[in-house]
N, CA, C and O atoms as a MOPAC input file, in Angstrom:
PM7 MOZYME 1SCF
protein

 N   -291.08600 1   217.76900 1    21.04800 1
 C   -291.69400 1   218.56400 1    22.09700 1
 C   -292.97100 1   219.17700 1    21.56500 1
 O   -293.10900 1   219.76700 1    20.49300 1
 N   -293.71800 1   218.98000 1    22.32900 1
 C   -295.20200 1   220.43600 1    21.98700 1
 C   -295.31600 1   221.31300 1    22.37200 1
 O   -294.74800 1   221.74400 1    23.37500 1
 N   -296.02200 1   221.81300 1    21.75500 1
 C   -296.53100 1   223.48100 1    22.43700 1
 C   -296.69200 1   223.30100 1    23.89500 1
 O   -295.89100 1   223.90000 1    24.61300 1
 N   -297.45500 1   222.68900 1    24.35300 1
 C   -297.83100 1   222.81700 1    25.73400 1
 C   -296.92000 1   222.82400 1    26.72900 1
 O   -296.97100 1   223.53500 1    27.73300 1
 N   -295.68700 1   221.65900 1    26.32400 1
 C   -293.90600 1   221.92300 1    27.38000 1
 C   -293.34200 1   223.19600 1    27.39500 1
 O   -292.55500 1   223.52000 1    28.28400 1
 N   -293.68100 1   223.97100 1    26.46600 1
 C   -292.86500 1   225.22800 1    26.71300 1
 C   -292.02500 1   225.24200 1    25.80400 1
 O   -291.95200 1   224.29600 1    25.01900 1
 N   -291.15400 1   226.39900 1    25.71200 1
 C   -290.23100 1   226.89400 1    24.76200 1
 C   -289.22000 1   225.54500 1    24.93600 1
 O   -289.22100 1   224.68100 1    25.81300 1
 N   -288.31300 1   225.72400 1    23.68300 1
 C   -287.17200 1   224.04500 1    23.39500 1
 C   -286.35400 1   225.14200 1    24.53100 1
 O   -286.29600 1   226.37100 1    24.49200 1
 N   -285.61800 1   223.92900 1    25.78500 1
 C   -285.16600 1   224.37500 1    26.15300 1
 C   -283.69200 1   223.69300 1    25.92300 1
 O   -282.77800 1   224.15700 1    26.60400 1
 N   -283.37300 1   222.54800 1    24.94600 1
 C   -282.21000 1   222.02000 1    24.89700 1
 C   -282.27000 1   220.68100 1    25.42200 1
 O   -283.27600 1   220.30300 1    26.02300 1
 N   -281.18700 1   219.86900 1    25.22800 1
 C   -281.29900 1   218.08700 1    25.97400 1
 C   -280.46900 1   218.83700 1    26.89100 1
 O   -281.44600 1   219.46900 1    27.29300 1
 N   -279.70400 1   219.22700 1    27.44000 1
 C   -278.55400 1   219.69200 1    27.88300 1
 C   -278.84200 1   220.89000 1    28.95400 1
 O   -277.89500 1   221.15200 1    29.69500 1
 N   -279.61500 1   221.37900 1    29.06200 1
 C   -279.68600 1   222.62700 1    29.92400 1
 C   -280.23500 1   222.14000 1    31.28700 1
 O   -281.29900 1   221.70600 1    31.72700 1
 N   -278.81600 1   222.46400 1    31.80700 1
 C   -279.61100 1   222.37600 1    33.89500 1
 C   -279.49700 1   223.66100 1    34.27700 1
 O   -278.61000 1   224.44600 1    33.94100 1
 N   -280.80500 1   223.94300 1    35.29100 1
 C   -280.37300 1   225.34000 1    35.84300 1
 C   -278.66600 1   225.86700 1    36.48900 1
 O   -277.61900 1   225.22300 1    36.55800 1
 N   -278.91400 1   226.95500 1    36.79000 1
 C   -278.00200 1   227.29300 1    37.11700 1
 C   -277.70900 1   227.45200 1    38.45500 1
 O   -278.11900 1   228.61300 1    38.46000 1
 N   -277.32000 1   227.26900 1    39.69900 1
 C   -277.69200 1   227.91200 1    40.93100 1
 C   -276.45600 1   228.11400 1    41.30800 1
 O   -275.52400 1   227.31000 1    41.31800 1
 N   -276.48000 1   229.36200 1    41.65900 1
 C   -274.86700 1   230.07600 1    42.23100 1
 C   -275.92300 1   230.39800 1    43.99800 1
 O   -277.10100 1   230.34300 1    44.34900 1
 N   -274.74100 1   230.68400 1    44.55700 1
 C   -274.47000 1   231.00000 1    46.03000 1
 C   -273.95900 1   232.56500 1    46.31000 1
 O   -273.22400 1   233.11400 1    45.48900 1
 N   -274.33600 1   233.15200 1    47.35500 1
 C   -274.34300 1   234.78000 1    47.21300 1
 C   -273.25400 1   234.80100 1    48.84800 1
 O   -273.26100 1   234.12700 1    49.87900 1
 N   -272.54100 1   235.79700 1    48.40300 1
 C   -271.38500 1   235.64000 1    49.63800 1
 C   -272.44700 1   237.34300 1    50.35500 1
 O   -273.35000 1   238.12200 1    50.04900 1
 N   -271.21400 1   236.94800 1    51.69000 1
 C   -272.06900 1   237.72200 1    52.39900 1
 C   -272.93100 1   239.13500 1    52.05800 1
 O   -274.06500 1   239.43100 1    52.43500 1
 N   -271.94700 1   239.94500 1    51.16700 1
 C   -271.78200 1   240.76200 1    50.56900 1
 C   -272.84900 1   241.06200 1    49.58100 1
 O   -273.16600 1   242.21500 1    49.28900 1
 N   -273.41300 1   239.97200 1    49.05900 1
 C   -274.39300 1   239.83600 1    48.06400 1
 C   -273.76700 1   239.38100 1    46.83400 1
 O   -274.58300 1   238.94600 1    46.02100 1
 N   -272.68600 1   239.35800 1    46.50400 1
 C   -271.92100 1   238.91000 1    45.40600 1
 C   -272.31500 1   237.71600 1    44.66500 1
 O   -272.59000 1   236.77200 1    45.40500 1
 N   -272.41800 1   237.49400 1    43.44600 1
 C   -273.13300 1   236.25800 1    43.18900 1
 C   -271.34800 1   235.16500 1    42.94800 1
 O   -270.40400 1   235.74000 1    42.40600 1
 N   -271.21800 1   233.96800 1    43.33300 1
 C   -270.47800 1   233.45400 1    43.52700 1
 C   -270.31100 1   231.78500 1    42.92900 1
 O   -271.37400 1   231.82500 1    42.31000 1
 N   -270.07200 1   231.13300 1    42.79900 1
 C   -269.92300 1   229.53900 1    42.18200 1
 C   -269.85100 1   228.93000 1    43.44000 1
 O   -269.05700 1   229.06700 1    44.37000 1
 N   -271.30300 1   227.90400 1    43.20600 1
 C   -272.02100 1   226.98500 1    44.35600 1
 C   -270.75900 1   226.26100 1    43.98200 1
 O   -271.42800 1   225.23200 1    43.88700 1
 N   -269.40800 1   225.80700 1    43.64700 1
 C   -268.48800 1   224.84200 1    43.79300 1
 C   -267.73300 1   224.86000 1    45.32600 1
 O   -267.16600 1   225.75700 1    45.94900 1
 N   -267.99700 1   223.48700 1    45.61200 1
 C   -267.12600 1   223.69200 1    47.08400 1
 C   -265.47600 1   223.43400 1    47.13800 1
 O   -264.70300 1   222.60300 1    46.66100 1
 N   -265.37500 1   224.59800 1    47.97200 1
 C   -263.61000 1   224.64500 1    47.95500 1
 C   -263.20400 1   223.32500 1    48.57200 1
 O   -263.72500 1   222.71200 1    49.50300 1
 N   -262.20400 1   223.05000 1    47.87000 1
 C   -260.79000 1   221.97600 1    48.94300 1
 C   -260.00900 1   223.17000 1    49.58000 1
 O   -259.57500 1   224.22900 1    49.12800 1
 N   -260.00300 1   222.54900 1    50.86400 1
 C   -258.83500 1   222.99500 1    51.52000 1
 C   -257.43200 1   222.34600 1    51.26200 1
 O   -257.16300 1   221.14500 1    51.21000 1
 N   -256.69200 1   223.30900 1    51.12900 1
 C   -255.34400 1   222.69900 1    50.97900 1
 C   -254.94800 1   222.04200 1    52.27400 1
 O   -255.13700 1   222.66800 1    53.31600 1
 N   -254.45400 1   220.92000 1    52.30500 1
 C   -254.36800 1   220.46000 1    53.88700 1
 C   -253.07400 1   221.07700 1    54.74900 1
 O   -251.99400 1   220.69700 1    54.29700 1
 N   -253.02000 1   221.64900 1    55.50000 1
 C   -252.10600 1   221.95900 1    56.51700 1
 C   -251.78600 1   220.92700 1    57.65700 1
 O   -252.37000 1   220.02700 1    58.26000 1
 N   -249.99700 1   221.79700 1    57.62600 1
 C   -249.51800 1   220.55300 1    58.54800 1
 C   -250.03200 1   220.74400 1    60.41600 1
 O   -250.54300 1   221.64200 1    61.08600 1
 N   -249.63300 1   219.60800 1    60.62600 1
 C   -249.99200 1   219.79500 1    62.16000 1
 C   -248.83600 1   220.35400 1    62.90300 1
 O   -247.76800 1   220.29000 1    62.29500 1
 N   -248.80800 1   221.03200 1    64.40300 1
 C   -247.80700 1   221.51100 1    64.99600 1
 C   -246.45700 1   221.08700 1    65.01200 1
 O   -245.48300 1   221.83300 1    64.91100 1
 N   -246.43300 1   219.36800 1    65.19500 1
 C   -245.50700 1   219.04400 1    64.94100 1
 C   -244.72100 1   219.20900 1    63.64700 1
 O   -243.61900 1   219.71500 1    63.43500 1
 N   -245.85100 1   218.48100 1    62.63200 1
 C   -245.10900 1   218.51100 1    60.82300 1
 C   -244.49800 1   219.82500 1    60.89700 1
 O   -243.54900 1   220.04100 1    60.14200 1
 N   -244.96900 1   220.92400 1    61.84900 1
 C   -244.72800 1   222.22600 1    60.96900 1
 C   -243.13600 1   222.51300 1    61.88700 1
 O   -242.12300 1   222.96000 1    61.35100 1
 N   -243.21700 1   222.25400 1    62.87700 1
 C   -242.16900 1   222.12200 1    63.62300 1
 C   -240.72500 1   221.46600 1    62.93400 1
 O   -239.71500 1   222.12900 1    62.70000 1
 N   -240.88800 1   220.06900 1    62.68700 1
 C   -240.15400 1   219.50800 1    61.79300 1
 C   -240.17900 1   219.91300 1    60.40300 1
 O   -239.00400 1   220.01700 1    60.04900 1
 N   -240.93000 1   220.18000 1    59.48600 1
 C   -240.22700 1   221.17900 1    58.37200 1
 C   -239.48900 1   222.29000 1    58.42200 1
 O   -238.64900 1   222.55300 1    57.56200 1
 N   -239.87000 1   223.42300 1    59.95500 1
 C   -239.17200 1   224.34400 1    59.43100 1
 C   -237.79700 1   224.04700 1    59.91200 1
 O   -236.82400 1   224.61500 1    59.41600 1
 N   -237.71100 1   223.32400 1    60.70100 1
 C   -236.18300 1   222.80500 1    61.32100 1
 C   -235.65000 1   222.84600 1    59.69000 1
 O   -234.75900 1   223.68500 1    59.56000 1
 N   -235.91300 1   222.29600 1    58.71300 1
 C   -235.40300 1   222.26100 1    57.46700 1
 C   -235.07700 1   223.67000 1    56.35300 1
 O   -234.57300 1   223.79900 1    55.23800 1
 N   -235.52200 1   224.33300 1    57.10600 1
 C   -235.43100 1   225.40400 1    56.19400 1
 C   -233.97500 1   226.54400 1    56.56900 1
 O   -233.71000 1   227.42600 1    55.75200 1
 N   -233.21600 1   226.40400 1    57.73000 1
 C   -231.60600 1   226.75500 1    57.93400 1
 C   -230.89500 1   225.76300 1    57.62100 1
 O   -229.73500 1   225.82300 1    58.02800 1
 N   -231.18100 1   224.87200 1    57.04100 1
 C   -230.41600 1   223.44100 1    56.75300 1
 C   -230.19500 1   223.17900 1    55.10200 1
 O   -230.96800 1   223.01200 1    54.15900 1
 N   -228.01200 1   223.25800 1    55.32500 1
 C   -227.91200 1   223.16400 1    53.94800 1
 C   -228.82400 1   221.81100 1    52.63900 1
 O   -228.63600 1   220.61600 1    52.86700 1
 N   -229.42500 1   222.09200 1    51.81200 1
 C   -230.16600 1   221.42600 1    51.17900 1
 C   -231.61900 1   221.14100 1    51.20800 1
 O   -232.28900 1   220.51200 1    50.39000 1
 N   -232.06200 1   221.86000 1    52.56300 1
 C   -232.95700 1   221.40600 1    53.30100 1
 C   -233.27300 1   220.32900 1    54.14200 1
 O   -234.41800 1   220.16500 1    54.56300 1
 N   -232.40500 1   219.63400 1    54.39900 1
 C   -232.11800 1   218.54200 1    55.48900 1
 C   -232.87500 1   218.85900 1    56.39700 1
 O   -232.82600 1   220.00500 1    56.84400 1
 N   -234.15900 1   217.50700 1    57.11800 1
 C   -234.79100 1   217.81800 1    57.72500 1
 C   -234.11400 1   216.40400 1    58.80600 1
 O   -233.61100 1   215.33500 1    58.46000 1
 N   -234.42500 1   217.08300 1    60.44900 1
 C   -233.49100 1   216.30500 1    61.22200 1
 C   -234.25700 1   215.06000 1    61.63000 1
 O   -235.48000 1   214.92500 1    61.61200 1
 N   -233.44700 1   214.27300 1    61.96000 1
 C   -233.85300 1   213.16900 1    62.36600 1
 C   -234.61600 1   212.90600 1    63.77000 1
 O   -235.36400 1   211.96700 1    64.04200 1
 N   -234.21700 1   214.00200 1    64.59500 1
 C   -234.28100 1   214.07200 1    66.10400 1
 C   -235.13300 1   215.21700 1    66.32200 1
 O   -234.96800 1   216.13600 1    65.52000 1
 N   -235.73000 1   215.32500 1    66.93800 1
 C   -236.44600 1   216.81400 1    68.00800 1
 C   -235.52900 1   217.23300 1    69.19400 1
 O   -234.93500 1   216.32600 1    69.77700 1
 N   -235.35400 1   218.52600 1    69.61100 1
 C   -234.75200 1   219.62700 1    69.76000 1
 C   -234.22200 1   218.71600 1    71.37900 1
 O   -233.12600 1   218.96700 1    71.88200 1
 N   -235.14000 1   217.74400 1    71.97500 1
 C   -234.88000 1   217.07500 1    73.04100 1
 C   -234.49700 1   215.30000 1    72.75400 1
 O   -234.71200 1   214.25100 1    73.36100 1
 N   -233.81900 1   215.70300 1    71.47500 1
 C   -233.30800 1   214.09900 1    71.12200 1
 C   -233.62200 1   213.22900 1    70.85600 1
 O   -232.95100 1   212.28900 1    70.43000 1
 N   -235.16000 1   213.31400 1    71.09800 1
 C   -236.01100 1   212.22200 1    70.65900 1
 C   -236.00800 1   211.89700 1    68.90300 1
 O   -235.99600 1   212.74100 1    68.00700 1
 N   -236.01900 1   210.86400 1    68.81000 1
 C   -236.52400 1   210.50500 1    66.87200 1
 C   -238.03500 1   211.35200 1    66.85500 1
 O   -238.91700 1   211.31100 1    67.71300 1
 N   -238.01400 1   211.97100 1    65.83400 1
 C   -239.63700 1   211.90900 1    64.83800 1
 C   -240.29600 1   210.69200 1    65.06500 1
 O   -239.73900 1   209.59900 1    65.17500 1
 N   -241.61900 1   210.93900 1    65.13800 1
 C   -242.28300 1   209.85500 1    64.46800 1
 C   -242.52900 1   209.36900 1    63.39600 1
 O   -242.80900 1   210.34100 1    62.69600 1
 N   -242.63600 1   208.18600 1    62.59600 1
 C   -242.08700 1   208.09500 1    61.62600 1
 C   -243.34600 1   208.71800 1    61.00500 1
 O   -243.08400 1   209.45900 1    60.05700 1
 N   -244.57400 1   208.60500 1    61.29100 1
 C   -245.64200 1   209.03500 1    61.21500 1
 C   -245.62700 1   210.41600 1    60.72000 1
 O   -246.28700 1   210.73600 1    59.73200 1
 N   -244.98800 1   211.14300 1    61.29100 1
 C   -244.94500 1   212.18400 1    61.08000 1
 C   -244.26100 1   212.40600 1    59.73400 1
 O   -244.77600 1   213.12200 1    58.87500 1
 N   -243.07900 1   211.77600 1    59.55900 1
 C   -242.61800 1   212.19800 1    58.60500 1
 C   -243.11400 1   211.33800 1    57.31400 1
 O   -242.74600 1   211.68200 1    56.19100 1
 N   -243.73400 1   210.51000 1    57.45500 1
 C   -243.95100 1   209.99000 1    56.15500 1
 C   -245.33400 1   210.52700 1    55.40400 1
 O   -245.56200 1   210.47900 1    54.19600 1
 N   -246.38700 1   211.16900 1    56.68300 1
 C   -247.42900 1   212.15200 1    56.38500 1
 C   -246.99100 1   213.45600 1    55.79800 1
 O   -247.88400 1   214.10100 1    55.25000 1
 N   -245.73200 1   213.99300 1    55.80800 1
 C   -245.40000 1   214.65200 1    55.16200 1
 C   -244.89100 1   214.87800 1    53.82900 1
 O   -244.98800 1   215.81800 1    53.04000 1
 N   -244.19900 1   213.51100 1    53.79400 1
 C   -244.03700 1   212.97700 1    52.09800 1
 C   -245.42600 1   212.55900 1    51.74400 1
 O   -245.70600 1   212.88300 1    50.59000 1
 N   -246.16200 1   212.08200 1    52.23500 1
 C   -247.17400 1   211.82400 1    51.25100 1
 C   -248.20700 1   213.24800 1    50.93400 1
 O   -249.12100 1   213.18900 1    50.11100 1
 N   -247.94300 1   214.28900 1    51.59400 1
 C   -248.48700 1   215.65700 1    51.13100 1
 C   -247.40800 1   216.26800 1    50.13300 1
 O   -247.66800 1   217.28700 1    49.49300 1
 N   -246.42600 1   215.73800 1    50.04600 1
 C   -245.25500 1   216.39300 1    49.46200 1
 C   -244.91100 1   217.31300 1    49.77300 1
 O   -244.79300 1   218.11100 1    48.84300 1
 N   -244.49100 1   217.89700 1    51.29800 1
 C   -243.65400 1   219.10300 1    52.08700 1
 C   -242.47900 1   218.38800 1    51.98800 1
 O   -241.51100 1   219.13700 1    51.86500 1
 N   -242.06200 1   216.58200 1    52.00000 1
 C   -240.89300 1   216.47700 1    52.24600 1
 C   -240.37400 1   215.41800 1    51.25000 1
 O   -241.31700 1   214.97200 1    50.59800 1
 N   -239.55200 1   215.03600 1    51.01800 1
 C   -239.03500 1   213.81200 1    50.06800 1
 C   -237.86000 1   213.20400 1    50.72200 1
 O   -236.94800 1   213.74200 1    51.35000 1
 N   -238.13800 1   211.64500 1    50.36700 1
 C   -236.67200 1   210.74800 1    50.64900 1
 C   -235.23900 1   211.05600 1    49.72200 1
 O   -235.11700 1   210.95700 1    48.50100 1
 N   -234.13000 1   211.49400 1    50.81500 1
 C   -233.18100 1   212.34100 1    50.18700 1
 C   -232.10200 1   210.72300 1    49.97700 1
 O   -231.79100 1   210.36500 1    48.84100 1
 N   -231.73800 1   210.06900 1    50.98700 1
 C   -230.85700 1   209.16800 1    50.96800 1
 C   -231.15800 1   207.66900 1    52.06100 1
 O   -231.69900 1   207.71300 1    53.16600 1
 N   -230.63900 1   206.43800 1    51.37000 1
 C   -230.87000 1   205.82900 1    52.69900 1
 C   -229.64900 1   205.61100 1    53.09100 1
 O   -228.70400 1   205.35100 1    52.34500 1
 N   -229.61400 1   205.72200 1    54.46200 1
 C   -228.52700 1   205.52200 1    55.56400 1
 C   -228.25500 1   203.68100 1    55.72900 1
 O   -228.99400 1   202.79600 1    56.16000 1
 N   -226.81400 1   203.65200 1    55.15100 1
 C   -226.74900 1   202.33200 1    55.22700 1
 C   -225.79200 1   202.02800 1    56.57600 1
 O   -224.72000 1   201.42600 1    56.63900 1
 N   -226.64600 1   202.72100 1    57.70700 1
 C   -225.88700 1   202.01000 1    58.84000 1
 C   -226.74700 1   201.44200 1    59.43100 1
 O   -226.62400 1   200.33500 1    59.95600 1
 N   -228.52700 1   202.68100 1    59.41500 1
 C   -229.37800 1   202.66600 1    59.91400 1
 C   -230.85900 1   202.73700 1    59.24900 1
 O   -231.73800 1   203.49700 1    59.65400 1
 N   -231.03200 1   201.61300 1    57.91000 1
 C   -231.74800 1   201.44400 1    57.31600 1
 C   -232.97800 1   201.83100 1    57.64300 1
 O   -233.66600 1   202.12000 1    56.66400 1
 N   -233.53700 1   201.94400 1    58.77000 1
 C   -234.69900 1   201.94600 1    59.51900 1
 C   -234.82000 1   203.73500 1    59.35600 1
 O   -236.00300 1   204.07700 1    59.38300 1
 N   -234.27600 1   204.39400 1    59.26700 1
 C   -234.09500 1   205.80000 1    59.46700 1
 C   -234.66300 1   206.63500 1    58.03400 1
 O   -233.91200 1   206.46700 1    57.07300 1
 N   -235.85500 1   207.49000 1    57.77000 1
 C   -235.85400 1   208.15500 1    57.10100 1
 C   -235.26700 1   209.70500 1    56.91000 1
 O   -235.69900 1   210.69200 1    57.50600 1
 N   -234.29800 1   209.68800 1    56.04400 1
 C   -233.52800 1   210.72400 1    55.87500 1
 C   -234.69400 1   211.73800 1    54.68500 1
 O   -235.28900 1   211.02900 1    53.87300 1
 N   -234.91800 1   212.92500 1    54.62400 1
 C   -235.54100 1   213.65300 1    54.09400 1
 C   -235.61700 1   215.11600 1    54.44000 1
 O   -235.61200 1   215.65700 1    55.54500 1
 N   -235.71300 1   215.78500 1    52.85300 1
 C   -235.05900 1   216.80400 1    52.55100 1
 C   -236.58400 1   217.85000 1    52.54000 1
 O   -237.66400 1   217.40500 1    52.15300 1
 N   -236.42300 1   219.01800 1    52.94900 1
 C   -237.85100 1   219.81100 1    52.16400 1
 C   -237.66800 1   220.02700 1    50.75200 1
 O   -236.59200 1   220.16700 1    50.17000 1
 N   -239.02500 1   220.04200 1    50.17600 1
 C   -239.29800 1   220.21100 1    49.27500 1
 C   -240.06300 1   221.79100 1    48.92400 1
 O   -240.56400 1   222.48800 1    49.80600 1
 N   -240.02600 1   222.15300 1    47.50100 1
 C   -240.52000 1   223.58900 1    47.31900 1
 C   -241.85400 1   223.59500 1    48.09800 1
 O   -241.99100 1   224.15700 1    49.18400 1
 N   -242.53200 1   223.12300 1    47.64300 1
 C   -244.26100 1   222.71800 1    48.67800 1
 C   -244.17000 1   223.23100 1    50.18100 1
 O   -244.93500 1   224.04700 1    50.69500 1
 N   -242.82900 1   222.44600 1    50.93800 1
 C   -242.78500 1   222.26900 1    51.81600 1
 C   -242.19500 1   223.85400 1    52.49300 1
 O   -242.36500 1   224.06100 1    53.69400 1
 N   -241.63400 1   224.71500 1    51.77700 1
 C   -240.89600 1   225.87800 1    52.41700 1
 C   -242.37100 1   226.46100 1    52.00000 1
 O   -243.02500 1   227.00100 1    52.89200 1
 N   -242.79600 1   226.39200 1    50.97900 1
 C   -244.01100 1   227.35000 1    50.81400 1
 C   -245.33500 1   226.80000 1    52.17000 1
 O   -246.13000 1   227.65000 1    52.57200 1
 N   -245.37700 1   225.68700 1    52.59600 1
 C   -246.45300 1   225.52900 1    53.58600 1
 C   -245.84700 1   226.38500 1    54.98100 1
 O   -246.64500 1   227.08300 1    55.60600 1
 N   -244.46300 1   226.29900 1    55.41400 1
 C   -243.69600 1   226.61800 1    56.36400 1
 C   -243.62700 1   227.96800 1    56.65400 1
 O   -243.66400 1   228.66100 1    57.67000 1
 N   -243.48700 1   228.18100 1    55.15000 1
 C   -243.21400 1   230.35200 1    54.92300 1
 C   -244.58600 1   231.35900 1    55.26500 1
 O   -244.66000 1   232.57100 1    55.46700 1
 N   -245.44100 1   230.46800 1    55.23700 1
 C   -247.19400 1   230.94600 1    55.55500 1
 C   -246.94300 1   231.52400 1    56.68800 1
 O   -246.27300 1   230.92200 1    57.52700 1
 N   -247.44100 1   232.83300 1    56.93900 1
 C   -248.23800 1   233.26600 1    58.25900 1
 C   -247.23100 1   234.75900 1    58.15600 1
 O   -247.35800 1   235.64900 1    58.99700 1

């Protein structure tokens, strides 16, 4: 480096730029993840699981209908719920239990 670049500032040095909350607070320009929340239904069908010995989450809605499977398998893949057993009458049927995740998304509010 020469005189004329200026003081050594390092190979390594990037500025810094933080973000100021409303308040004026100086804060970390890092952007949050949202933790994803369930939808009316998911939340519906988990908490059905939470008076249920083991956490057994039901197969049916309150008017008899099946879940969608949709529903419930979007929930295992957030991990609110896990595959507890398969039903060997009705292979087609996901049986699933809440999970700790899952009482803690439910217990919110």
């Amino acid at each position: 480096m020469t005189d004329k670049d200026g003081p050594d500032q390092g190979e390594n040095t990037m500025p810094t730029i933080t973000a100021r909350t409303r308040e004026g607070r100086a804060s970390s320009a890092q952007p949050r993840t949202a933790e994803p929340r369930p939808t009316a239904i998911q939340r519906e069908w988990l908490k059905r699981g939470l008076k249920q010995a083991g956490g057994k989450l039901p197969l049916f809605d309150r008017e008899g209908q099946l879940y969608p499977e949709r529903t419930i398998k979007s929930c295992i893949e957030h991990g609110w719920a896990e595959p507890w057993f398969n039903n060997p009458l009705k292979s087609d049927w996901l049986i699933c239990k809440l999970t700790d995740a899952g009482r803690r998304i439910v217990s919110e509010r």
